[in-house]
C-alpha positions in Angstrom: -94.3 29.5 81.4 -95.1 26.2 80.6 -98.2 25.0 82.5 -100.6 22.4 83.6 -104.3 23.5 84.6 -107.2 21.3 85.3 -110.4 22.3 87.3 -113.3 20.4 88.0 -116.0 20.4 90.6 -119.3 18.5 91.4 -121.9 20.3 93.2 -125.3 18.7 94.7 -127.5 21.0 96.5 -130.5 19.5 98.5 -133.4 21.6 100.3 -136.4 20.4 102.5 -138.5 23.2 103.7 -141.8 23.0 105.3 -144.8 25.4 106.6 -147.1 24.5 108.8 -150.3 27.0 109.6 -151.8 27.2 112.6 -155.5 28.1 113.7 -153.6 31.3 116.4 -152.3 33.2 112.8 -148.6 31.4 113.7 -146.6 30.4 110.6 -144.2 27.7 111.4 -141.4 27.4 108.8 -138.9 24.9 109.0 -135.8 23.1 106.9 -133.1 21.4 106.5 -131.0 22.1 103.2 -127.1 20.0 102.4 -125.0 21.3 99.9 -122.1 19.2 98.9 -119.4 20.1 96.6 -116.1 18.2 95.4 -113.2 19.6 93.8 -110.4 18.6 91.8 -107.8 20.9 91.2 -104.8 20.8 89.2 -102.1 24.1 88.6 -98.5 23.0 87.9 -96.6 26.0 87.1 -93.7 25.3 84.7 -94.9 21.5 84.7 -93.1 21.2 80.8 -90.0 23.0 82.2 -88.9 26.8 81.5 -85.7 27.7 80.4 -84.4 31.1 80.8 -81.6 32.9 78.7 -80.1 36.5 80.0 -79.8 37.3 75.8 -80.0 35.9 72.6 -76.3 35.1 72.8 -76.7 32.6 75.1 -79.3 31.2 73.4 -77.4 30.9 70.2 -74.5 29.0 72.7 -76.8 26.9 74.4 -75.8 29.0 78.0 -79.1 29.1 79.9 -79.6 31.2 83.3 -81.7 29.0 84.7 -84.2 26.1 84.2 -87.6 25.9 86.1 -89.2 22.4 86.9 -92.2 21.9 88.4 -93.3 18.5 87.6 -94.4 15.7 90.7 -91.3 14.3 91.9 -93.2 10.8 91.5 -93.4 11.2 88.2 -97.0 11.5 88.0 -98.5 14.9 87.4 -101.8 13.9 89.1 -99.9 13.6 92.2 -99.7 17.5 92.1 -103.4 18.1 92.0 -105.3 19.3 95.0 -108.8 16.8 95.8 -111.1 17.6 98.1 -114.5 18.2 99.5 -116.9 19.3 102.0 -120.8 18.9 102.5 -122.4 22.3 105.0 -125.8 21.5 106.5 -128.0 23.5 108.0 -131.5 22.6 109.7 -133.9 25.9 110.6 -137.0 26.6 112.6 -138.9 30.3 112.4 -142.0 31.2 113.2 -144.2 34.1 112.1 -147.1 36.1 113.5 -148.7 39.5 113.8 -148.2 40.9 117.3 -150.8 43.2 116.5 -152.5 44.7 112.6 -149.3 46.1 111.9 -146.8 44.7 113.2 -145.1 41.0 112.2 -142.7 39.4 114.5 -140.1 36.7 112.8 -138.3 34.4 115.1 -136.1 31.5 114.4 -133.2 29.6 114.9 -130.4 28.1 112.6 -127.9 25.5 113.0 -125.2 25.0 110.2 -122.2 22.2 110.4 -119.8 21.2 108.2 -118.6 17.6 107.5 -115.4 15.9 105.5 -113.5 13.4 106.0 -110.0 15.2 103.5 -107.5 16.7 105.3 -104.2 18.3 103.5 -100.7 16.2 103.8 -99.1 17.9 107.2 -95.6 19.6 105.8 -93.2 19.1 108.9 -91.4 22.5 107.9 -94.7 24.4 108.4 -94.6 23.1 111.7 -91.8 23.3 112.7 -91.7 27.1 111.4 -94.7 28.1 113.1 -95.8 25.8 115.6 -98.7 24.2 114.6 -99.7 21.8 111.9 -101.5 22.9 108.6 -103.7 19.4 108.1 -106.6 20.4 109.9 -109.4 20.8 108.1 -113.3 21.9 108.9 -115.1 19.0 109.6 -117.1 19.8 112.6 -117.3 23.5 112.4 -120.9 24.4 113.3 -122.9 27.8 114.2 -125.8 28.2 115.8 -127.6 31.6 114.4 -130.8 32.6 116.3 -132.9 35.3 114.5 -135.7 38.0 115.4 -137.3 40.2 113.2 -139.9 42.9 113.2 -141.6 44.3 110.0 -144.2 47.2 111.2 -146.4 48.4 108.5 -147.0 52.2 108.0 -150.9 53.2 107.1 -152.5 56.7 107.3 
């Protein structure tokens, strides 16, 4: 088929991290990294229109079986294109130590979120089909990941 196709993102990644020694042997490690990414998407299918003939017969007469449009009613093909974006951050804590020669202790915590401000068009037949809109979008989302580690060192 005849299509359109146009992809194009924008990604910016940004990291603080930090260590901080102390005079007890602790290891304080902390962070706070944002990664933000846009993306513009376009995929038309038959956007240029596809016309479909059973044989070569009904080629010959012009007698076509069907004809597949896929262009934005508007007229506009941008209008088809998907455009969005999101920016995760996360901001971390861990400290690290030796509980005793051989064995290191790692514990931290980690708090990711998610913000944007896009949100797709609400179709009214999606909801009325299954009862609940399709425009939400992430903004918000967070998770709060605490860690513990131990790392034991085996000598003879």
């Amino acid at each position: 088929s005849r299509q359109a196709n146009d992809l194009d993102w924008d990604a910016t990644s940004i990291m603080f991290r930090g260590n901080y020694y102390f005079d007890n042997g602790h290891t304080l490690t902390f962070g706070y990294e944002n990664d933000k990414l846009d993306i513009f998407n376009l995929f038309v299918q038959h956007a240029e229109t596809t016309t479909i003939f059973n044989s070569i017969d009904d080629f010959e007469n012009g007698a076509n079986a069907r004809i597949e449009y896929g262009y934005a009613y508007s007229g506009n093909l941008l209008d088809r294109a998907a455009e969005w974006g999101y920016t995760s951050h996360s901001t971390y804590a861990q400290d690290e130590f030796y509980l005793t020669d051989d064995l290191k202790v790692v514990a931290g915590l980690r708090y990711d979120w998610i913000t944007t401000s896009d949100r797709p068009l609400e179709n009214t037949e999606f909801t009325e089909s299954y009862g609940y809109s399709n425009s939400a979008n992430l903004d918000g989302v967070d998770l709060l990941q605490p860690r513990v580690g131990l790392n034991y060192t085996l000598s003879d």
